[in-house]
C-alpha positions in Angstrom: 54.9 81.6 63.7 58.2 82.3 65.7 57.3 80.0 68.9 54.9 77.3 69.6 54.7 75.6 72.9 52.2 72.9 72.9 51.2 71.3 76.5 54.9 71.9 78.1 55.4 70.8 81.6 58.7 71.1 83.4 59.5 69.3 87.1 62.4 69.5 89.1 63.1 66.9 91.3 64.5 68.8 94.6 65.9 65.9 97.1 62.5 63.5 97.3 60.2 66.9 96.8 59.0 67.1 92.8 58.5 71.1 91.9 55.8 71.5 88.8 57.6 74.9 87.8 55.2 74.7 84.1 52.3 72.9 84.2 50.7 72.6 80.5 51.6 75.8 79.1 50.5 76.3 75.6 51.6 79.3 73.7 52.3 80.9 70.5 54.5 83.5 69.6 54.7 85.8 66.0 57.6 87.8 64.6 57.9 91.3 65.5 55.8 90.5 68.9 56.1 92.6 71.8 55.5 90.4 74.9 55.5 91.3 78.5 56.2 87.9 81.0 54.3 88.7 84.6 53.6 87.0 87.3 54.2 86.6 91.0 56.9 84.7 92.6 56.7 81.1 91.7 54.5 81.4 89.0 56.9 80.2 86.8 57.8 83.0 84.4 61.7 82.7 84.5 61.2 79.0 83.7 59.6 79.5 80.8 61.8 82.3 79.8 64.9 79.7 80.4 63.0 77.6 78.4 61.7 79.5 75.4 65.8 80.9 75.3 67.1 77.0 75.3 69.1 77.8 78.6 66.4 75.1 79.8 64.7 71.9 78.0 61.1 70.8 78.9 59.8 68.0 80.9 57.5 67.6 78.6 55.5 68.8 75.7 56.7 70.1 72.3 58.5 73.2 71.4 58.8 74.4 68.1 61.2 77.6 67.3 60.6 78.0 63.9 61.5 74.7 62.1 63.2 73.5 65.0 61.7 70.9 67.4 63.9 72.4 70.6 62.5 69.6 72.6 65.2 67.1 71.3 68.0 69.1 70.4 71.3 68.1 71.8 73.1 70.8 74.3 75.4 71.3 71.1 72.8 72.0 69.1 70.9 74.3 71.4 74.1 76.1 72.0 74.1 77.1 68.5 70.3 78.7 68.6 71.1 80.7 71.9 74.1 82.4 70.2 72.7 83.0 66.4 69.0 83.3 66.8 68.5 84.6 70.7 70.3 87.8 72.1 70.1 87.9 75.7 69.6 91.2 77.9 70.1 90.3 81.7 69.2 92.6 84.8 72.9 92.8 86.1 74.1 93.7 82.6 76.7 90.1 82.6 79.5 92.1 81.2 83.3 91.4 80.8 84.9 94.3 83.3 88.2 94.7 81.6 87.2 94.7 78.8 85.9 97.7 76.2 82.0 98.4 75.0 83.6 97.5 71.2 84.5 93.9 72.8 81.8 93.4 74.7 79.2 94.0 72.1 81.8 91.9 69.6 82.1 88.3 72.0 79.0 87.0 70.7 80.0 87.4 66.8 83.5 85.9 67.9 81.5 82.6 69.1 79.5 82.6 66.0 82.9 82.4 64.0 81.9 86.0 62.2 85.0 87.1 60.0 87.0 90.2 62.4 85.9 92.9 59.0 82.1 91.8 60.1 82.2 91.7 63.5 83.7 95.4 63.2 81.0 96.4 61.0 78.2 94.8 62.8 79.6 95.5 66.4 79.9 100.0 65.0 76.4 99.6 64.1 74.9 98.0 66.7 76.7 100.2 69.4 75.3 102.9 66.9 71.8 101.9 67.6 71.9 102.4 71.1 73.4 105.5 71.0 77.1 104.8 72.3 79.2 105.6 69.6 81.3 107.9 71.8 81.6 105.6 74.5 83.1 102.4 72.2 86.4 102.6 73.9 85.2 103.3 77.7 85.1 100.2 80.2 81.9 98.6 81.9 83.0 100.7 85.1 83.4 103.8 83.4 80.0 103.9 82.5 76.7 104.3 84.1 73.7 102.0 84.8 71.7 103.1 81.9 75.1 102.8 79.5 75.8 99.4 80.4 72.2 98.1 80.1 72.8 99.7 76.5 76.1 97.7 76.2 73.8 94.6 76.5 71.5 95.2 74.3 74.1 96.1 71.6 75.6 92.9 72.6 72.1 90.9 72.2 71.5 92.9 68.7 75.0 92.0 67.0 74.0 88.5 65.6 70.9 89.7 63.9 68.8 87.3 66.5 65.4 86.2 66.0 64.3 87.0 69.2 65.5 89.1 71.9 65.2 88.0 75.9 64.7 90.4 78.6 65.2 89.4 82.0 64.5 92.1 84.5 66.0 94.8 82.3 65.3 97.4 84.3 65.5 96.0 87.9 68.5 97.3 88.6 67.9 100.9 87.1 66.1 104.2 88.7 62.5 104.7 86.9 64.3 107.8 84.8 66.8 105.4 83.3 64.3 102.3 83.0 62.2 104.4 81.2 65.3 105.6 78.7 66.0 101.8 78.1 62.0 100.9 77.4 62.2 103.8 74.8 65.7 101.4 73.3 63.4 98.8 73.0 60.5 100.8 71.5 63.1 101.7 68.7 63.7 97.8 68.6 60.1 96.7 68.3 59.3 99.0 65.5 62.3 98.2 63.6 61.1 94.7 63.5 62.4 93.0 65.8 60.9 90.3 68.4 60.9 91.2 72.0 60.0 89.2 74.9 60.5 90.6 78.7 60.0 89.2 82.0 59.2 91.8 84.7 57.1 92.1 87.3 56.8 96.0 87.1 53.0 96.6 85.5 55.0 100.0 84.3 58.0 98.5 82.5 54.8 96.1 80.9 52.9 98.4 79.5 55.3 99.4 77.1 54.8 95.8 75.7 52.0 95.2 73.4 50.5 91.8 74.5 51.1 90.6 78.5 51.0 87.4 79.4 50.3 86.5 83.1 51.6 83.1 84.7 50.6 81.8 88.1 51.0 78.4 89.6 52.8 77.3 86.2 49.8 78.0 84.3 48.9 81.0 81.5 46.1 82.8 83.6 45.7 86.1 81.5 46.7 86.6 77.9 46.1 90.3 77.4 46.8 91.7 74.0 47.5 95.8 74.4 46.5 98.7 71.8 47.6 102.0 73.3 45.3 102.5 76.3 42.5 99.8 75.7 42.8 96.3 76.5 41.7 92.8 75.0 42.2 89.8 78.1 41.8 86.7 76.5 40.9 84.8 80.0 42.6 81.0 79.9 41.2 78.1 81.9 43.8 76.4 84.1 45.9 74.8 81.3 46.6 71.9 83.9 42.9 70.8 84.1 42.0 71.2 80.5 
């Protein structure tokens, strides 16, 4: 098992109001899963995305990545397991302008303290992957949307991570292009590598093979996908039980 969240809650205090963003969410994740986050405004799906990519710590409840209790790790310590075991792909891309795809896609590997031979080596292959090779030179503004979506993923790929985040990948894309960039993360999944997404496009989720559906800060709908059929696991309200 990749992630276990057992019972986590998370409240922000807003002035004198208290927001319950998560409200018991239990969950369990597996390498080489491809999940799809969904659920309206407010349900609390960038939360927990935040939260399973330790950009965020819990209120309260446990949560286990791997062997690591990321509950009570330090901000030092969860530093390290966003840059060598999470690779982030963000909807508006979050890349350097002046600076070249090869650099871009290299940063991360610079952070981890990766030799300059490796991070040439892994930063080639990874651009590779997303099928850039001839754009490795060529700044953020000289490419297009689809490009520097493919940029980010490149850059999310570079440190080998455990996982790979998704926020909104597409949301800033036309459907032609999205659907280019769900066929880079096809390639992803069955190369074995972990996937979770948030969206809240049923299209850009059905390329996913399990959806999870939040509302109110609760799991409604665990639905686990095999090509057209689908198996809902209906949850109870995680808050009452």
């Amino acid at each position: 098992m990749l992630i276990n969240f057992q019972n986590i809650t998370k409240i922000y205090q807003i002035g004198t109001e208290q927001v319950h963003a998560l409200r018991g969410v239990t969950l369990t994740v597996d390498k080489n899963e491809y999940i799809a986050l969904m659920g309206p405004s407010g349900s609390g799906k960038s939360t927990l995305m935040n939260i399973i990519g330790c950009l965020d710590t819990p209120t309260s409840g446990t949560y286990l990545f791997g062997q690591d209790d990321v509950s009570h790790l330090t901000d030092d310590e969860l530093a390290t397991i966003r840059n060598r075991k999470i690779g982030f792909v963000f909807q508006n891309f979050n890349l350097i302008p002046r600076s070249n795809v090869f650099h871009n896609v290299e940063l991360p590997m610079i952070y981890a303290g990766v030799p300059a031979s490796e991070r040439r080596k892994r930063a080639h292959e990874a651009i590779e992957k997303v099928g850039l090779a001839d754009r490795i030179h060529h700044k953020p503004n000289e490419l297009s949307g689809g490009q520097r979506q493919r940029v980010a993923i490149a850059r999310a790929l570079v440190n080998n991570p455990s996982i790979i985040l998704a926020d909104e990948p597409t949301g800033n894309l036309d459907s032609k292009t999205g659907e280019e960039i769900m066929a880079v993360f096809e390639d992803l999944y069955k190369a074995g590598n972990t996937i979770i997404l948030v969206t809240h496009e049923e299209d850009i989720a059905s390329h996913a093979r399990r959806i999870v559906r939040l509302k109110d800060g609760c799991v409604e709908i665990d639905e686990k996908v095999n090509g057209r059929k689908v198996y809902k696991k209906v949850l109870v309200d995680q808050a009452e039980a």
